[in-house]
PQR file of N, CA, C, O and H, with PARSE charges and radii, in Angstrom:
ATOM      1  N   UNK A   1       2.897  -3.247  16.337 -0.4000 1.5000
ATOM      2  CA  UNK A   1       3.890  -2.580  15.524 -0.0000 2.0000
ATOM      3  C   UNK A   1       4.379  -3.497  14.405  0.5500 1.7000
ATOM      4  O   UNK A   1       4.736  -3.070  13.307 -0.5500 1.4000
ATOM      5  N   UNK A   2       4.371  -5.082  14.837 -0.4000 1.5000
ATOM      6  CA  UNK A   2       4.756  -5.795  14.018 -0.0000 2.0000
ATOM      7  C   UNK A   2       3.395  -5.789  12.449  0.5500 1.7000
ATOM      8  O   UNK A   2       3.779  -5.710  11.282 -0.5500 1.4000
ATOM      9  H   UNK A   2       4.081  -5.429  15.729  0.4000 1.0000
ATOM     10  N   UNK A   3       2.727  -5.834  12.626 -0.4000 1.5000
ATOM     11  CA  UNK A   3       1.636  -5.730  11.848 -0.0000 2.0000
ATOM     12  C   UNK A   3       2.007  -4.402  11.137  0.5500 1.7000
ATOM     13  O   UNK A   3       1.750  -4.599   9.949 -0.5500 1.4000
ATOM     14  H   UNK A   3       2.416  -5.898  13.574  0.4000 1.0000
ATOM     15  N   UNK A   4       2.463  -3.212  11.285 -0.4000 1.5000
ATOM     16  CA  UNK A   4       2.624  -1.871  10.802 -0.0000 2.0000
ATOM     17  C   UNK A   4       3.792  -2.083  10.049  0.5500 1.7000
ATOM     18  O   UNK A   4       3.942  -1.546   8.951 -0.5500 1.4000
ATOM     19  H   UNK A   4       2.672  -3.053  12.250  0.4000 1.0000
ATOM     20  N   UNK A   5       4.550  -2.755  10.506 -0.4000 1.5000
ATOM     21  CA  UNK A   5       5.610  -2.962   9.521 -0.0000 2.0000
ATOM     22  C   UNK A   5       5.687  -3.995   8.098  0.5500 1.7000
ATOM     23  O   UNK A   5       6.316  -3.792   7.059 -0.5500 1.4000
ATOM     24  H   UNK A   5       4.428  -3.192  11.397  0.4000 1.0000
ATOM     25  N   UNK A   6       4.691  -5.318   8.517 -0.4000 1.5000
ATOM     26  CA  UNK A   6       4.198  -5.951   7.301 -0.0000 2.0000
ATOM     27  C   UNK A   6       3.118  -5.071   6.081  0.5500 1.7000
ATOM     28  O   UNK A   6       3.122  -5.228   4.860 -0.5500 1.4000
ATOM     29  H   UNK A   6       4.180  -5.483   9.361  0.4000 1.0000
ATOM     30  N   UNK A   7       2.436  -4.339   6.725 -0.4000 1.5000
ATOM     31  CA  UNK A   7       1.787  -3.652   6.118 -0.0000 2.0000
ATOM     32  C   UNK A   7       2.003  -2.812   5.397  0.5500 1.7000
ATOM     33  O   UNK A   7       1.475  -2.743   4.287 -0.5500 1.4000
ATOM     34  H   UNK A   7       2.432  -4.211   7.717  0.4000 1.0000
ATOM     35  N   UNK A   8       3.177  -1.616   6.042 -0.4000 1.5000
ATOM     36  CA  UNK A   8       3.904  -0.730   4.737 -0.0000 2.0000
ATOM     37  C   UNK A   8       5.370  -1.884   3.962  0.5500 1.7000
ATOM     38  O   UNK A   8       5.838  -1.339   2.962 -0.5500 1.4000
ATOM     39  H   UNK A   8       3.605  -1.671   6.944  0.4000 1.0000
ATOM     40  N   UNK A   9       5.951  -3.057   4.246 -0.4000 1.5000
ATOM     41  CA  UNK A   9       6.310  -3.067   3.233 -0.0000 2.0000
ATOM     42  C   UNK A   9       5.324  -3.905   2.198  0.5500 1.7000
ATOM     43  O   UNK A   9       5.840  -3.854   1.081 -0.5500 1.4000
ATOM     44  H   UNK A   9       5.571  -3.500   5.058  0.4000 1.0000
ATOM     45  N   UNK A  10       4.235  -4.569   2.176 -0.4000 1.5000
ATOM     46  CA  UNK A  10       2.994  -4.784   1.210 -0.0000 2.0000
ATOM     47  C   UNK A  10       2.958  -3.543   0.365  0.5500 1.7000
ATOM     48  O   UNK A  10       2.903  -3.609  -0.863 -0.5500 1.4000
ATOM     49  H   UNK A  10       3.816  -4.611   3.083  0.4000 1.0000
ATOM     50  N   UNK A  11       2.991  -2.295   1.097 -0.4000 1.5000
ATOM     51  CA  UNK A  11       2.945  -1.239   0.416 -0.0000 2.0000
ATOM     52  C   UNK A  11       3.892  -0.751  -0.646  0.5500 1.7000
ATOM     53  O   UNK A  11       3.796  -0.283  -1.781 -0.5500 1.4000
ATOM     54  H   UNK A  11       3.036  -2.242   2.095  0.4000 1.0000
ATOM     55  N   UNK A  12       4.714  -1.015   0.084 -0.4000 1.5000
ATOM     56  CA  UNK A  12       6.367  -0.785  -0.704 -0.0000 2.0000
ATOM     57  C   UNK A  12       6.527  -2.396  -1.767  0.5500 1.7000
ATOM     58  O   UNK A  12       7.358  -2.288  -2.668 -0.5500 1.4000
ATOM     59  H   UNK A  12       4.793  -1.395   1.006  0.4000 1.0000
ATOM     60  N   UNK A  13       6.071  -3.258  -1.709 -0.4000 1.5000
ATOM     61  CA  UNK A  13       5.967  -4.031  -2.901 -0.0000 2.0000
ATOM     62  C   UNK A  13       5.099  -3.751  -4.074  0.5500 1.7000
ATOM     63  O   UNK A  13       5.441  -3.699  -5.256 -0.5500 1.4000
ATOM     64  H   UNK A  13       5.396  -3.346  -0.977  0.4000 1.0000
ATOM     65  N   UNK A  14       3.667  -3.542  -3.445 -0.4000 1.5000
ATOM     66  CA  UNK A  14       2.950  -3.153  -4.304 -0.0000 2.0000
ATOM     67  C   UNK A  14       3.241  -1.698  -5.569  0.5500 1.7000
ATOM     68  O   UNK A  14       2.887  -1.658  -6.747 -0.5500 1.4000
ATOM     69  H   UNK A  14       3.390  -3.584  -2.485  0.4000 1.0000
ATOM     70  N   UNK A  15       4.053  -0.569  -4.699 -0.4000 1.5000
ATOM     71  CA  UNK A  15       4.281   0.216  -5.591 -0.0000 2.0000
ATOM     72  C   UNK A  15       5.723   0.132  -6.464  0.5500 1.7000
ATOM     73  O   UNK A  15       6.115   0.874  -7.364 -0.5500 1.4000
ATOM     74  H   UNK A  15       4.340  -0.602  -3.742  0.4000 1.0000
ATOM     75  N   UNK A  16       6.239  -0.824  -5.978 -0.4000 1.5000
ATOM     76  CA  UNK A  16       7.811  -0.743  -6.563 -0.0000 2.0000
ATOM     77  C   UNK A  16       6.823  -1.946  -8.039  0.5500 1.7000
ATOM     78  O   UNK A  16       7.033  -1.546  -9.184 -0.5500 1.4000
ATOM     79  H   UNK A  16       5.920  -1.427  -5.247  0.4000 1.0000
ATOM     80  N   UNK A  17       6.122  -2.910  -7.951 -0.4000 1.5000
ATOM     81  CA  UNK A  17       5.648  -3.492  -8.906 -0.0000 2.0000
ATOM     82  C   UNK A  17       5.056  -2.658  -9.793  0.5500 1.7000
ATOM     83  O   UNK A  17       5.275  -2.846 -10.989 -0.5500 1.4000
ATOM     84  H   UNK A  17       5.952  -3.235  -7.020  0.4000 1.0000
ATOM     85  N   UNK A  18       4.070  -1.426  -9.308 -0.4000 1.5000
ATOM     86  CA  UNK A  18       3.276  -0.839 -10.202 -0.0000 2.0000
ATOM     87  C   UNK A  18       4.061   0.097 -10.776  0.5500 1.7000
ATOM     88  O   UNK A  18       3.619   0.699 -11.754 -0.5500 1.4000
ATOM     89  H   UNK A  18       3.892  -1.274  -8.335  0.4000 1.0000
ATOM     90  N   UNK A  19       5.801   0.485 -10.106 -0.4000 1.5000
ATOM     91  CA  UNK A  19       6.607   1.247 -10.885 -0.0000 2.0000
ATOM     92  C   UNK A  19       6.820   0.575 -12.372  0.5500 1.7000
ATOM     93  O   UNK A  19       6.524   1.077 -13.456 -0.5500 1.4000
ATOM     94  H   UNK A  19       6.161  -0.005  -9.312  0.4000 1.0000
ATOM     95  N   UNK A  20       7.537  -0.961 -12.059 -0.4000 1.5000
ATOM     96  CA  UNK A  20       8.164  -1.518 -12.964 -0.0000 2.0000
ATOM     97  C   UNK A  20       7.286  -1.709 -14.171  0.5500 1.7000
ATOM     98  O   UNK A  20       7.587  -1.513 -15.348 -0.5500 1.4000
ATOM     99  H   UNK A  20       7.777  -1.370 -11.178  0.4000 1.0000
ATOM    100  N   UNK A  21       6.182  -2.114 -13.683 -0.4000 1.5000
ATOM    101  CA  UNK A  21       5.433  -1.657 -15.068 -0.0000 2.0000
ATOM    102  C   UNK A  21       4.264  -0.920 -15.514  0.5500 1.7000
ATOM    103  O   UNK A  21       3.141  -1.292 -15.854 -0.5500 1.4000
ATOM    104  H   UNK A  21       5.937  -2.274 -12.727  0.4000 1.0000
ATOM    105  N   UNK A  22       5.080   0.765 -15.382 -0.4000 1.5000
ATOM    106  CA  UNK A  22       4.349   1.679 -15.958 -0.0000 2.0000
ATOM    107  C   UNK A  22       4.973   2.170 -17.298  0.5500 1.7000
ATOM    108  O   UNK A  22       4.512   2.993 -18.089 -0.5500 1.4000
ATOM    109  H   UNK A  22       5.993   1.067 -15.106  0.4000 1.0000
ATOM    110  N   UNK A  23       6.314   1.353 -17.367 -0.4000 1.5000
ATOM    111  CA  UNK A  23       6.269   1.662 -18.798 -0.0000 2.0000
ATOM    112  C   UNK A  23       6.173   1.011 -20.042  0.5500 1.7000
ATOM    113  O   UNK A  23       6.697   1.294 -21.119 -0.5500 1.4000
ATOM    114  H   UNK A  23       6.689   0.685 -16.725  0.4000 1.0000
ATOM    115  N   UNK A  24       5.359   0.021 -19.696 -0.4000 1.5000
ATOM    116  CA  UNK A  24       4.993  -0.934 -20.683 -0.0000 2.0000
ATOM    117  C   UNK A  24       3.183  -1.022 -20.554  0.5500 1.7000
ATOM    118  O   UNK A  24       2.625  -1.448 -19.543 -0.5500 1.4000
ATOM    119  H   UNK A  24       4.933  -0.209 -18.821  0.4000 1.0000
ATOM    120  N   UNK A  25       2.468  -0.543 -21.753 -0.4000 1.5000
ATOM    121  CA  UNK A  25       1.122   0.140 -22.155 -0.0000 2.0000
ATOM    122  C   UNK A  25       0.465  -1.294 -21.862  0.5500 1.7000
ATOM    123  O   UNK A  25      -0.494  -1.271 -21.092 -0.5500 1.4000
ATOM    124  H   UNK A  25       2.921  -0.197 -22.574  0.4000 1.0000
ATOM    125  N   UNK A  26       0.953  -2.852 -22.504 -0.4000 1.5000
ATOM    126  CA  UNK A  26       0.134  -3.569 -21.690 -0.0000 2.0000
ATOM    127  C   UNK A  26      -0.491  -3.734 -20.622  0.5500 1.7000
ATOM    128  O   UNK A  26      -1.711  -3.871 -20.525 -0.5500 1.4000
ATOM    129  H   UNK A  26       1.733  -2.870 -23.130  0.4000 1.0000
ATOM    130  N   UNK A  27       0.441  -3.733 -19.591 -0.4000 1.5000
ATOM    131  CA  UNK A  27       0.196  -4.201 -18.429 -0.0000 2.0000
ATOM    132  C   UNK A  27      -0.558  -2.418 -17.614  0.5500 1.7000
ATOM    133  O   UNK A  27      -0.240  -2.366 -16.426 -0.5500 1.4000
ATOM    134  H   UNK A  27       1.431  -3.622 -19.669  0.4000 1.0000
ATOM    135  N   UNK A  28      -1.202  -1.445 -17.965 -0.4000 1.5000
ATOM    136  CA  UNK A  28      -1.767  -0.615 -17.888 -0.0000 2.0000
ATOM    137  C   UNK A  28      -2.773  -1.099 -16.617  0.5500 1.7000
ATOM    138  O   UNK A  28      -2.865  -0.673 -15.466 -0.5500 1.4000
ATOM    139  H   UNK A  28      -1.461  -1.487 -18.930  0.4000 1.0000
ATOM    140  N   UNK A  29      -3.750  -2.577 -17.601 -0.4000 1.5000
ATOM    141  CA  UNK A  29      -4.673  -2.401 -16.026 -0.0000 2.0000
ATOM    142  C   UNK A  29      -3.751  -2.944 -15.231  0.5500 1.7000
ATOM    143  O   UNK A  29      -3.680  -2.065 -14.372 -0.5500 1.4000
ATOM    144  H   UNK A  29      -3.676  -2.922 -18.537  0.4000 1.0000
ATOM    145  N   UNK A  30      -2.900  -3.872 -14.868 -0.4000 1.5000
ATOM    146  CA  UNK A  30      -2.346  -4.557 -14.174 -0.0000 2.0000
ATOM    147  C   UNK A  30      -1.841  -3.124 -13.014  0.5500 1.7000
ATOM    148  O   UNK A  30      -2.056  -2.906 -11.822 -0.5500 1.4000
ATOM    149  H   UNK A  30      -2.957  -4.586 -15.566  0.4000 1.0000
ATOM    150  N   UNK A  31      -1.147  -2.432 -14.025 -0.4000 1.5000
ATOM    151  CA  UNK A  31      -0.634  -1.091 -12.595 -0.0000 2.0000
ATOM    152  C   UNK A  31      -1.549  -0.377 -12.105  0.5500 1.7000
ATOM    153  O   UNK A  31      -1.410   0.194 -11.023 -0.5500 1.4000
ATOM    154  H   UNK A  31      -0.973  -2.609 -14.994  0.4000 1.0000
ATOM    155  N   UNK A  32      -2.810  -0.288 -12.951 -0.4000 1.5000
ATOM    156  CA  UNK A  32      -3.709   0.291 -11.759 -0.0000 2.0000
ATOM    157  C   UNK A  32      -4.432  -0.341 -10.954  0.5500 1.7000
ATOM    158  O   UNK A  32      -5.226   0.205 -10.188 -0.5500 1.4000
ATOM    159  H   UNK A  32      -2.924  -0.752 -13.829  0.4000 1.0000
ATOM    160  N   UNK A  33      -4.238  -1.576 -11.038 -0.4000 1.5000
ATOM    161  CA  UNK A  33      -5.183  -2.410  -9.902 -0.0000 2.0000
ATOM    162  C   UNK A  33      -3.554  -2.681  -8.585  0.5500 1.7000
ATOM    163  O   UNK A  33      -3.807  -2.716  -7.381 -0.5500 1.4000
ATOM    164  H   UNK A  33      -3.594  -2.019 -11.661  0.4000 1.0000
ATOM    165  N   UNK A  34      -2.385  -2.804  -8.970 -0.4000 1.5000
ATOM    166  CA  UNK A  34      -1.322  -2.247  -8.212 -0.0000 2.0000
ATOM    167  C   UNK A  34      -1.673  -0.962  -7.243  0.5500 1.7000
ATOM    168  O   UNK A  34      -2.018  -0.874  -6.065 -0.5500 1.4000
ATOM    169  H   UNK A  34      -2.179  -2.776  -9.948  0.4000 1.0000
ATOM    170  N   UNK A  35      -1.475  -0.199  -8.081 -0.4000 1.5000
ATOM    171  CA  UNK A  35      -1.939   1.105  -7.387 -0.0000 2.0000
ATOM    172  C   UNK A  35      -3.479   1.124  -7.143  0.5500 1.7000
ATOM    173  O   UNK A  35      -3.654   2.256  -7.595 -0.5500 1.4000
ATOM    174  H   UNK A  35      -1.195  -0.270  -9.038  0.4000 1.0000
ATOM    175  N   UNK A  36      -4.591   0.767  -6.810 -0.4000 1.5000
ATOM    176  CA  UNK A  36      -5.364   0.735  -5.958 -0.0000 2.0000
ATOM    177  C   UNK A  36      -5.323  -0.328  -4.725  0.5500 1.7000
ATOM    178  O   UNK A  36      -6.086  -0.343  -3.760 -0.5500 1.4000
ATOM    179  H   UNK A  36      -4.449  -0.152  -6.443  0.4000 1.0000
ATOM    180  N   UNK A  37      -4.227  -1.225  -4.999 -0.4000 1.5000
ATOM    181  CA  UNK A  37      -3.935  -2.467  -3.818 -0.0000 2.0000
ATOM    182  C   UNK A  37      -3.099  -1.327  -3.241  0.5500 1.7000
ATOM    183  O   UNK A  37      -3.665  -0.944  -2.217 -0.5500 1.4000
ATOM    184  H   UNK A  37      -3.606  -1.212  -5.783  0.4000 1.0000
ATOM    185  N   UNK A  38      -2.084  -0.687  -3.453 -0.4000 1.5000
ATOM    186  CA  UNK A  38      -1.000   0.471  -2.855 -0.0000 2.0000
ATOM    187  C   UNK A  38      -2.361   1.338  -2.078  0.5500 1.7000
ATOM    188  O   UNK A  38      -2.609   1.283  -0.873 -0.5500 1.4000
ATOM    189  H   UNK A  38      -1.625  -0.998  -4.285  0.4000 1.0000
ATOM    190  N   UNK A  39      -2.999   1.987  -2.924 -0.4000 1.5000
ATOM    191  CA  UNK A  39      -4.181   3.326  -1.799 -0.0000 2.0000
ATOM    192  C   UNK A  39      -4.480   2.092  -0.730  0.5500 1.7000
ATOM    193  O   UNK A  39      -3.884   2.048   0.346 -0.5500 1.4000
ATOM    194  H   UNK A  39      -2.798   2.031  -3.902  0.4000 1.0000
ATOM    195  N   UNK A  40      -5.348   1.204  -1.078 -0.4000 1.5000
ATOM    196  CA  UNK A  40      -5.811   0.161  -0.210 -0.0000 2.0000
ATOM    197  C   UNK A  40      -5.063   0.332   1.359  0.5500 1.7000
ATOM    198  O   UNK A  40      -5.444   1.005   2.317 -0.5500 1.4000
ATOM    199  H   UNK A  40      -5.832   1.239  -1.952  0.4000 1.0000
ATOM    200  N   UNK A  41      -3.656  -0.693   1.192 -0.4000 1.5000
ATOM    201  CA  UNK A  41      -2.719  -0.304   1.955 -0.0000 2.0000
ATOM    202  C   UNK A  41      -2.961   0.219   2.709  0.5500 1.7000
ATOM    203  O   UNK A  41      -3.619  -0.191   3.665 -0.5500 1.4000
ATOM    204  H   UNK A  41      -3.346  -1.239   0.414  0.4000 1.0000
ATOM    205  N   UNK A  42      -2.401   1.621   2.527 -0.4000 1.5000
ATOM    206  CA  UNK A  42      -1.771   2.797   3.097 -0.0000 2.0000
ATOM    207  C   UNK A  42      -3.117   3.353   3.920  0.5500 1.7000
ATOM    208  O   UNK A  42      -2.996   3.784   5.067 -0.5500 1.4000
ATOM    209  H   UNK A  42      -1.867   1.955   1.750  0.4000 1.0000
ATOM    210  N   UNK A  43      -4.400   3.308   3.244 -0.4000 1.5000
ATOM    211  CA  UNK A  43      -5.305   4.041   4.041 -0.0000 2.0000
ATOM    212  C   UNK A  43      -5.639   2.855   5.316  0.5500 1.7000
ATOM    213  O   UNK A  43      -6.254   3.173   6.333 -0.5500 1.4000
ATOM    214  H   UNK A  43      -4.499   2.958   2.312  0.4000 1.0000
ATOM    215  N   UNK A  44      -5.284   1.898   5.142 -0.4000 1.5000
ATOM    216  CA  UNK A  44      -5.297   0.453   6.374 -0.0000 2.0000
ATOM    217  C   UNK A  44      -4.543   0.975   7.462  0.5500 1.7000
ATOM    218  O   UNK A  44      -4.872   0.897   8.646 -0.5500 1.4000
ATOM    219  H   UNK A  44      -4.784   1.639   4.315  0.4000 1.0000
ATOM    220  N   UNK A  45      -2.980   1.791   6.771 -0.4000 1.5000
ATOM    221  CA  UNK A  45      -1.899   1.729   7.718 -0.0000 2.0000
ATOM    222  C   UNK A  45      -2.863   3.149   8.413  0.5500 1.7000
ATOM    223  O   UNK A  45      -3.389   3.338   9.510 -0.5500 1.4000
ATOM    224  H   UNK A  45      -2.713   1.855   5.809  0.4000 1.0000
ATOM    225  N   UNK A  46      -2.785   3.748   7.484 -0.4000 1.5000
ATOM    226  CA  UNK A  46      -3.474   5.339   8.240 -0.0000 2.0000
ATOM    227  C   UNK A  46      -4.197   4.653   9.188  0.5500 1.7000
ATOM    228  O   UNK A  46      -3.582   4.635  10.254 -0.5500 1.4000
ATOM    229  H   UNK A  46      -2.358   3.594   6.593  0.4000 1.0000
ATOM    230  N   UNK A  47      -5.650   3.867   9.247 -0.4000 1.5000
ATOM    231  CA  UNK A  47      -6.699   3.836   9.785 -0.0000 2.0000
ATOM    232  C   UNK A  47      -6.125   3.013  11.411  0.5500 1.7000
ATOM    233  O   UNK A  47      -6.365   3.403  12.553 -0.5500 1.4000
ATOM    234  H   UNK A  47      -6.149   3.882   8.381  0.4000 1.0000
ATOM    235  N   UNK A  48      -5.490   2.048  11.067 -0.4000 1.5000
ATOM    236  CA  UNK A  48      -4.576   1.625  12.240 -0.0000 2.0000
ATOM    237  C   UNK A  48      -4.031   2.137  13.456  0.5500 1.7000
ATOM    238  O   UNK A  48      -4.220   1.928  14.654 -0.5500 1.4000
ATOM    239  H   UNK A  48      -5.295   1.731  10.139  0.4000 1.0000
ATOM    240  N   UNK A  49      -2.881   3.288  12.385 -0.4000 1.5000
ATOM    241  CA  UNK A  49      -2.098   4.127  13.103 -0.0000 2.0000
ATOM    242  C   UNK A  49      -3.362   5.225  14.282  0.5500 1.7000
ATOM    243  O   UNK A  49      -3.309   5.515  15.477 -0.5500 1.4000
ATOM    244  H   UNK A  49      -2.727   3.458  11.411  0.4000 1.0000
ATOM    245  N   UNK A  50      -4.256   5.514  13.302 -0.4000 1.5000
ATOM    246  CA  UNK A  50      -5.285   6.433  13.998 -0.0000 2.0000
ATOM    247  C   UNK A  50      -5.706   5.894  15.351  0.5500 1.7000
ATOM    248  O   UNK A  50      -5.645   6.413  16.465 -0.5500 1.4000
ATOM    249  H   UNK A  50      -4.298   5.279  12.331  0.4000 1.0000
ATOM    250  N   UNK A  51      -6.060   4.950  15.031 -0.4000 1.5000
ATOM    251  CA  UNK A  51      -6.889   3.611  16.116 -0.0000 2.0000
ATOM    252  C   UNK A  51      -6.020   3.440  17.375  0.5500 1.7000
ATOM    253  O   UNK A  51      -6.428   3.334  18.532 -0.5500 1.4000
ATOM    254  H   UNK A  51      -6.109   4.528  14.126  0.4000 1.0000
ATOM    255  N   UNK A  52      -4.718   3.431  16.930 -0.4000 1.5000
ATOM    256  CA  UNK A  52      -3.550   2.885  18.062 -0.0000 2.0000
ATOM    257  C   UNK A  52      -3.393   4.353  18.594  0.5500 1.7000
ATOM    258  O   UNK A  52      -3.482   4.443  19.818 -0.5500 1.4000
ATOM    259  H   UNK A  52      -4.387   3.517  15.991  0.4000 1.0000
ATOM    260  N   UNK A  53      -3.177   5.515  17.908 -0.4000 1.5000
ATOM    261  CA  UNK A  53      -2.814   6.485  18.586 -0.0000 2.0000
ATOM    262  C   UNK A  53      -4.067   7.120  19.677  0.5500 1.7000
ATOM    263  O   UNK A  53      -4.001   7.910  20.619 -0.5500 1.4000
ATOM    264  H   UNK A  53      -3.105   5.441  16.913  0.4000 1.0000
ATOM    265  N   UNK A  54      -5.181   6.380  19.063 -0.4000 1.5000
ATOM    266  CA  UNK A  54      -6.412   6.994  19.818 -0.0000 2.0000
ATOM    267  C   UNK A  54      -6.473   6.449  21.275  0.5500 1.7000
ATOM    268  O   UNK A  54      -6.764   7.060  22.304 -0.5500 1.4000
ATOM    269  H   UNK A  54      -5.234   5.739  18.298  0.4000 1.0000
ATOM    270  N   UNK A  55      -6.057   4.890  21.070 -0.4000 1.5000
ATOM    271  CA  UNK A  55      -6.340   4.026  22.064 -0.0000 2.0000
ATOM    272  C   UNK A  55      -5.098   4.516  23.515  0.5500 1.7000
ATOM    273  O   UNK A  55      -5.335   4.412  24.718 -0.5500 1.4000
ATOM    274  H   UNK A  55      -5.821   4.394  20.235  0.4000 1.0000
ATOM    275  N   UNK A  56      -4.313   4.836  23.118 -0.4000 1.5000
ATOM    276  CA  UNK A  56      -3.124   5.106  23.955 -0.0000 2.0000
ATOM    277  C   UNK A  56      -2.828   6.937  24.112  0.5500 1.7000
ATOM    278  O   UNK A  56      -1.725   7.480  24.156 -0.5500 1.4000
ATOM    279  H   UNK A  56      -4.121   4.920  22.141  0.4000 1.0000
ATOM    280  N   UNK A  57      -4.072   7.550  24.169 -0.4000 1.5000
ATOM    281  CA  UNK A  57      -4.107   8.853  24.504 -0.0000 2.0000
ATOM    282  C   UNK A  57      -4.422   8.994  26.687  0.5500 1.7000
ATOM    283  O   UNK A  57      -4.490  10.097  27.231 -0.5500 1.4000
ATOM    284  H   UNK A  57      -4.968   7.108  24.134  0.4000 1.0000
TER
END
């Protein structure tokens, strides 16, 4: 669980960064390589969560 919780807030850093700069046209690739580290993430936490819920059926 401890691992689930480092993991979504990685998540929650990654997108609060790719918020701060979406409104500045430079840093464009910078937020989308943000937001593919954010999908990254989250489909980890999904794949996890799946794994743990499978294992403990």
């Amino acid at each position: 669980m401890e691992q689930l919780i480092k993991e979504l807030k990685n998540v929650r850093k990654a997108l609060e960064h790719a918020i701060q700069a979406a409104d500045d046209l430079p840093t464009a690739q910078r937020t989308l390589k943000d937001l593919k580290e954010a999908q990254s993430l989250i489909e980890s936490v999904i794949r996890r969560n799946k794994a743990f819920a499978d294992k403990n059926k």
